[in-house]
C-alpha positions as CSV (number, residue, x, y, z in Angstrom):
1,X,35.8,23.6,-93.9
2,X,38.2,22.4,-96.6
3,X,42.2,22.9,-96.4
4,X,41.2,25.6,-98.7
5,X,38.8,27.7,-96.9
6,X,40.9,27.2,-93.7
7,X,44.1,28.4,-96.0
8,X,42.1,31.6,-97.7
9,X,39.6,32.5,-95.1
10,X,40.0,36.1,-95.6
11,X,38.1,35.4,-98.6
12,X,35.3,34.9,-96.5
13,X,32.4,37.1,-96.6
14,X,32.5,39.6,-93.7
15,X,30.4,42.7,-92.9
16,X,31.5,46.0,-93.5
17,X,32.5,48.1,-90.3
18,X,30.5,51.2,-91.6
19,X,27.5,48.9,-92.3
20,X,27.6,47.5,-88.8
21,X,27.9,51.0,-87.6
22,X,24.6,52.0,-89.8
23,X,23.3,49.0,-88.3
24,X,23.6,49.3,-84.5
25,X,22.9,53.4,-85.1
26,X,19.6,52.2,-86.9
27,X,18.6,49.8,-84.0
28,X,19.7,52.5,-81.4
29,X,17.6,55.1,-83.1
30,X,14.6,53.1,-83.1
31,X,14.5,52.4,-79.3
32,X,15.2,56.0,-78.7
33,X,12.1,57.2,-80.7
34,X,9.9,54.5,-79.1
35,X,11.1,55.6,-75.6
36,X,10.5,59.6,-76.2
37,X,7.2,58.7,-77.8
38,X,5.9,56.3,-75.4
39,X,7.0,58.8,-72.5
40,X,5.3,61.5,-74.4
41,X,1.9,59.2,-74.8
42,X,2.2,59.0,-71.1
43,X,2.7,62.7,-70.3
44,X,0.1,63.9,-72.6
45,X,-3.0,64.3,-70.5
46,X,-0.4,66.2,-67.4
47,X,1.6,67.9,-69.7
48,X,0.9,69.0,-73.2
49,X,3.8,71.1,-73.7
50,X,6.7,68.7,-72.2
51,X,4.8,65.8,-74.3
52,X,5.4,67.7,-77.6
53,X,8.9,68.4,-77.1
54,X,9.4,64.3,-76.9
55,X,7.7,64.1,-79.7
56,X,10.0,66.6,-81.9
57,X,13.1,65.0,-80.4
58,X,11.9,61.9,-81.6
59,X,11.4,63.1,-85.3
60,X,14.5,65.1,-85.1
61,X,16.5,61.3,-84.2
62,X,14.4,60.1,-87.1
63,X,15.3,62.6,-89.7
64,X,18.8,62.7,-88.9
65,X,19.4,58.7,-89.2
66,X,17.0,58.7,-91.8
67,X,14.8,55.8,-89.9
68,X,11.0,55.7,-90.8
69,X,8.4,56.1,-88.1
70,X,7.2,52.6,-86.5
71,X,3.2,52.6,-88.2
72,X,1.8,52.6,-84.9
73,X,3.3,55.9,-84.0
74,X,2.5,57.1,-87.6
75,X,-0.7,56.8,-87.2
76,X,-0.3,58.9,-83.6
77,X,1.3,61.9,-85.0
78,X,-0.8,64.5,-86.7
79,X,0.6,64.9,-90.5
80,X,-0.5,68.8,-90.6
81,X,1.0,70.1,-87.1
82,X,2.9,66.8,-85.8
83,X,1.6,66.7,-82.3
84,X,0.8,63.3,-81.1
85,X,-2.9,62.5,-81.1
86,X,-4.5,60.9,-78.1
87,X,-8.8,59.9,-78.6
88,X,-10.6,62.5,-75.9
89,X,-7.5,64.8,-75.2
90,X,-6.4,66.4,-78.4
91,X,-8.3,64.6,-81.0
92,X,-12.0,63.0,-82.2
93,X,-12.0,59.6,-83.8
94,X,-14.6,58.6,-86.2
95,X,-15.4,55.2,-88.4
96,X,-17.0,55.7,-91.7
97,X,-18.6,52.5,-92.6
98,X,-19.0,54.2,-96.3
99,X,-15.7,55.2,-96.7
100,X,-13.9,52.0,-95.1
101,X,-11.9,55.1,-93.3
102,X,-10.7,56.0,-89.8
103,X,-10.9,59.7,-89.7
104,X,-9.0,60.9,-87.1
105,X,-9.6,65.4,-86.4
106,X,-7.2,67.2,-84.6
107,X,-8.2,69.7,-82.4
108,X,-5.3,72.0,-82.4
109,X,-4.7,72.0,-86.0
110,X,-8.8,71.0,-87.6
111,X,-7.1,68.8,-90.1
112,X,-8.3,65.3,-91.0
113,X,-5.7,62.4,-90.9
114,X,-7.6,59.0,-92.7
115,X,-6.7,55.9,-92.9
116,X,-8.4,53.1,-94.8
117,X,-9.2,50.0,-93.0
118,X,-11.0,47.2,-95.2
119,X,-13.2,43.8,-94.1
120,X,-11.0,40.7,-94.7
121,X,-12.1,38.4,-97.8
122,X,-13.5,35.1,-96.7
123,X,-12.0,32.6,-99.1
């Protein structure tokens, strides 16, 4: 540091309070909804009804702070009815090689979630 900078370090660069606040509320948010959701993937199979209320806690933190879902629990949570999807309890999985799509059914709604997967190009 030059005489300068030691003189007029208030000049310096320094984050926001409110940003840090958005910050640490953001990180928080995000290990709430993985707890409820993993708790919920764990209660599922016991019970369906204490599972479900996890899961809407968990999108009611992530509404409020405006966080987006982690992708693997995206792809866990039904889009019609927002129940969490487990293979062989509440949901059939199927690979269409035709398609390049994982169709996932749910059994409580009938609706189809996809999701493409594709082969990797050898270069």
């Amino acid at each position: 540091m030059t005489n300068w900078e030691k003189k007029y370090s208030y000049f310096r660069k320094r984050p926001k309070p409110k940003q840090m606040r958005k910050k640490i509320l953001r990180e928080v948010a995000i290990e709430q909804i993985n707890n409820l959701l993993t708790k919920a993937d764990h209660l599922i199979k016991t019970d369906f009804k204490l599972a479900q209320k996890y899961v809407e806690q968990a999108r009611k933190i992530q509404m409020r702070t405006r966080v987006s879902l982690p992708n693997y629990w995206k792809k866990r949570i039904c889009r019609h009815c927002k129940t969490l999807l487990k293979p062989g309890v509440n949901c059939k999985v199927r690979l269409s090689s035709t398609n390049r799509v994982v169709s996932i059914k749910c059994n409580i709604c009938g609706q189809y979630n996809r999701f493409p997967y594709y082969k990797h190009k050898k270069r």
